[in-house]
Every structure is written in C-alpha cells, then in structure tokens.
Steps between C-alpha positions, in 0.01 A plus 500: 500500500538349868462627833884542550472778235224682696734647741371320776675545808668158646299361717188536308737351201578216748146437589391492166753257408354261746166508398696404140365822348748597229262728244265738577142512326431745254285659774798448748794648246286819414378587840765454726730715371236774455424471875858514630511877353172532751233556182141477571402231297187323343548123419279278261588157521290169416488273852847241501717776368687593789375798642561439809882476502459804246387744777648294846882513375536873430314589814713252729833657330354837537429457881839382527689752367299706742637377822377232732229635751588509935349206610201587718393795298482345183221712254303351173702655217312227261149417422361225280183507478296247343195336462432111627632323812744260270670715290578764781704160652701390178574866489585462811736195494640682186683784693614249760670285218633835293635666818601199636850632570396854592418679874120546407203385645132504386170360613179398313182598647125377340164419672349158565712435766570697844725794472731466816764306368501787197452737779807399678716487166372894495593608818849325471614715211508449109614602188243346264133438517331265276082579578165429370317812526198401747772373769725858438266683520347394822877461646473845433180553649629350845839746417737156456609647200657806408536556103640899561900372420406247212773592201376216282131421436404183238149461401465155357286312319331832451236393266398251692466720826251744309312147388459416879368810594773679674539816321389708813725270726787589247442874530468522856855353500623699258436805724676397784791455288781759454460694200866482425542130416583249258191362387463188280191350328539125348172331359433253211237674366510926414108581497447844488399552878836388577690694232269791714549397823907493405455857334392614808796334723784479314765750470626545137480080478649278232308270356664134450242294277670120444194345273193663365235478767271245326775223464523166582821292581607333149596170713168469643277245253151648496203262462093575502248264626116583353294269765185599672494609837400217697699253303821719659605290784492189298715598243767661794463132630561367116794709478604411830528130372824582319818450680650756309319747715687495840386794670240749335431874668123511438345840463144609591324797541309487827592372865235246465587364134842464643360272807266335265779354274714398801182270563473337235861403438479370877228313431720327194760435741701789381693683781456935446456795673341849443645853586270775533406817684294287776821272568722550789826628443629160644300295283565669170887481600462144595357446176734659309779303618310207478434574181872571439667159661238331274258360786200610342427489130294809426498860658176686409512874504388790425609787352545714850625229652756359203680819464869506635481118467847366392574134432795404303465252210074499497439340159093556552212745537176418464191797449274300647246844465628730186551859678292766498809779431694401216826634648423223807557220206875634457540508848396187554654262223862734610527231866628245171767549268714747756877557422466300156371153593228393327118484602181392406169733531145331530186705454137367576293745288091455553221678322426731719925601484509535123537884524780504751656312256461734243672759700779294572586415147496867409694580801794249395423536165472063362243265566557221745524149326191317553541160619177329319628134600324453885236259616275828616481697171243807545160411398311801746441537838460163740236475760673488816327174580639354212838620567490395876392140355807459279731616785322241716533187240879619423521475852415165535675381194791625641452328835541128360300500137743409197791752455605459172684769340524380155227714378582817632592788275826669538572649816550873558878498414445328179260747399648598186489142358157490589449801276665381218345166450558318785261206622192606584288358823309212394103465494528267799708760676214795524187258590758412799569831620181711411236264495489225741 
C-alpha cells in the first residue's frame, strides 16, 4: 500500500511526497483511514512506528475539508495532548511539515519556559494545540485557553501520562472538553488503567493493535552485561573505547544517575549531556541538537525525559541502570532500530537488578544474550572506594600511560564474536584495569 492510495487530499499528498514518504506504517495504513470516517479510536503502537503521522494526517485533512477559520477569530478545533516538553515539539514540527501546504495554524505550549510568546500564539487565533498538561491547564486557569469548540482531542503517549502522574490533570481536561468529539487514544503500552481510562472516554472506539504489547523491534541486536554496580561506569568507558560506537543514548533512572554519568565521561574527555526534569527547556533542546549534529558523544536520559525523543539512524542505547517497569525496557531500546535500520541494545544488569530482569524476559518472552567476554565480569558488589580507585588509575592511564589496544577484548559491536569464541582479554589486561 502507499499513501497515494489513502485518499489523501493533494496537498497533504504533495507534502508527503517531499518528506519522501511513499508507504504508510502498519500503524499509519490501518488508522488513517479509520479516522477519516471520524471513528473514535484506540491505538497500540511500539515507539518508531509512526504514530504520529497516523493521527496528524487525518485530522489536518479533516480540518480542511471543514473550511478555513476568519482570521482573528480563529477557535482550537484540535488538541494533542501529551506528556514531556520534547515530544509535544516533534509533534509539533510534524503538523507543520504534514500541512505544509494547507491554511492551518497551530501552536505548542509546555512549561519550563515563560508562557507569553505561547500566550500571544493564543490570542492570535489557532486551529491546533499541541500541550503538556501542567502548561494547559494553567493557560486555562488564567482563561488563555478555551477548549469549549475542540472537534478533535488526541491523548498521546497515554501510558506514559498515567506513569507521570497526570491522571487527575487528564480528567480535568477531559471535562472541559465537548462531549461530542472525536477522541483518539495512541500509547505503546495497553495496561489495564488505560484500557479503563479509554472505556470511560471513548465513544464506541476501534482498537488498532500493530505488535503485541511486549515486543521488541526484530532489527534491534539485544545484548546483557552482568557487572557489579560500581564497576558500571568503567565498563560504559570500555565500551566507549570502540569506534564502532558513535553516538550512544544512555538511559538511567534518576536525575542524579543521569548527571553522575555525564561526569564521568567528562572526566575521560568524553563530550555528553543529560536531559532531565531539573533541565531547562533550553538546555535539554540544546542538547538534543547537539546531540543530533554529533557535537557531543553521549546523551544521558531518563525515561521522562527520553520520551518523544526522535533521532534518525541511532545505532546505540545503552541501560546504563536496568528499569524498574519492564514495559520502560521496550520503550527504551524502540529510540534504535526505527523504520527498519538496524540497532544495537546494551543492558548493565547488577545484583541488586536481577528481578527487573526477570520481568522483562517474561514480558518479551526470550532471554537477552549474555555477553560473558568483558574485563569487569560480576564477582559481587564493589566497595565504592575501590571502584572510585579504578576510575582514578584509568584516569591517569588514559592521560599519558601506555595505550595499547592489542589486548582488549572485542568491542561492543563485535559482541557476537566475542560470544562465540572470540579472543579473550589477556591476564595482563585485568591487573591493568582493576588492580593497579
């Protein structure tokens, strides 16, 4: 199928054709026609798939067909809601691109940064708004917005929103909305709070499920690291010796793991950057981008933060921490191996981690491979003096001391040799990195 058989109107066809799109995802080709006919709908999709498109190109053909707005007294007929700061902007940039060559105009409003250029956008007139709930809601609050003539209302990334915490924030919206509306729900993962929450909100919905909720891309490469806590930043640096590994998107699970790692790497001469909560919006777009154009090495993340992150042809992620919510492991590994190109999965896995593990393996029912073939196999739990004193002599090895590779094991692309008889570190090798 391609998008030219989607009865697309012309300039959304034109548009597309630009942005070289030819064939829809299988999330794309079953929901797009559902929502021309106006159905309620509840999407599952895996992160990469192309939801996006899937819900922005009916609504900007269905606006459309409508009739442009008077200028002046434009009224929201479209809501997006959705959870982070970064994904409400791609989704953002994604109308703009899709109704490139149509009279519609939207606005993106989040907090972290002052609200009167958003403000201004509001009073002006639009058709679409793309909001993170705290910001709407106290737009709404100050009476900015109005959500009484919204015809269209997307809540995305829905599992992830009830994650966060904002299933009040989500209600309160939901009753300011019109009840007659077409309502949309997309999210990668269907726990049954949201199958509830959608029970309760959509009208007679059809449900569009692309792949079973507990899969993982087949082009992503999945690889398991057993090492013991403290011994994680050195082997991130020891995989970080490999060329192979251009850029890596570095998970955590806390604010201050995420900082911590982006210290270390600096300290190894390694350029990185952290997004989390605590960032500004400027400096989490800032390092984005930098991340992006390639002028840092490593973004650290986590998972609040990560969502709605899109960045074409990123061959690594790294699980620095193993996550806590088994689902979070899908969503994670999904920022590699979008729209078929290949990827490569790294998971740090510590004692204390073993039963998040567990869950994770039942939840995408296989076992990781285990890579066995490191210089920091698990032996039990490090003292963090001990730890701190290898990172300090690796440190000064790598200031000046010899740098011979030859005795390095395969790096983290090779991984599979490794596995299957490949050379093994030598003796010399481990008294060099864990015991001088």
């Amino acid at each position: 199928m391609t998008f030219s058989e989607l009865e697309l109107i012309e300039p959304i066809q034109k548009a597309l054709k630009l942005l070289g799109y030819e064939k829809p995802t299988p999330i794309q080709a079953q929901a797009i026609p559902l929502l021309l006919q106006e159905r309620d709908l509840l999407g599952c999709a895996q992160t990469g798939t192309g939801k996006t498109a899937a819900f922005a190109i009916p609504i900007l053909q269905l606006l459309h067909q409508k009739g442009p707005q008077q200028k002046g007294s434009r009224k929201i007929k479209t809501l997006i809601v959705t959870p982070t700061r970064e994904l409400a902007i791609q989704i953002g940039e994604s109308f703009a691109d899709y109704g490139k060559f149509l009279h519609l105009n939207h606005t993106v409003i989040f907090g972290g940064v002052g609200q009167k250029a958003q403000t201004d956008a509001l009073r002006n007139g639009i058709d679409i708004l793309i909001a993170t709930p705290g910001r709407l809601l106290d737009l709404m609050n100050q009476r900015f917005v109005s959500l009484k003539d919204v015809e269209f209302f997307v809540l995305d990334e829905a599992d992830r929103m009830l994650d966060m915490g904002f299933i009040h924030d989500v209600k309160k919206l939901i009753a300011a909305l019109p009840k007659q509306r077409q309502s949309l729900f997309f999210s990668a993962t269907m726990p049954p709070a949201i199958t509830q929450l959608a029970n309760t909100i959509l009208n007679n919905p059809v449900r569009v499920e692309v792949t079973p909720v507990s899969s993982t891309a087949e082009t992503i490469n999945q690889f398991l690291y057993y090492v013991d806590r403290n011994n994680k930043y050195d082997l991130l640096l020891h995989l970080l010796d490999s060329k192979e590994i251009k850029t890596a998107l570095v998970f955590t699970r806390t604010k201050h793991g995420a900082d911590k790692v982006v210290k270390v790497l600096a300290k190894e001469g390694i350029k990185s950057a952290a997004i989390h909560g605590n960032k500004s919006q400027n400096a989490r777009q800032n390092a984005l981008e930098n991340f992006k154009n390639q002028s840092i090495r490593v973004l650290v993340a986590t998972d609040i933060a990560a969502r709605g992150i899109d960045i074409d042809e990123l061959a690594h992620v790294i699980n620095f921490e193993i996550p806590n919510i088994s689902e979070t492991y899908v969503h994670r590994i999904g920022r590699t191996g979008r729209a078929g190109a290949n990827g490569t999965a790294i998971s740090f896995c510590d004692a204390e981690e073993k039963e998040f593990l567990k869950d994770i393996h039942k939840l995408i029912n296989k076992n990781i491979p285990v890579i066995e073939d490191h210089p920091f196999p698990f032996k039990g739990i490090m003292s963090e003096k001990k730890a701190a004193d290898n990172r300090g002599g690796r440190r000064n090895n790598h200031g000046g001391g010899n740098n011979n590779n030859s005795n390095k094991p395969k790096s983290a692309g090779n991984q599979t040799e490794a596995t299957q008889g490949g050379d093994r570190p030598k003796k010399k090798y481990f008294k060099q990195k864990v015991n001088r």
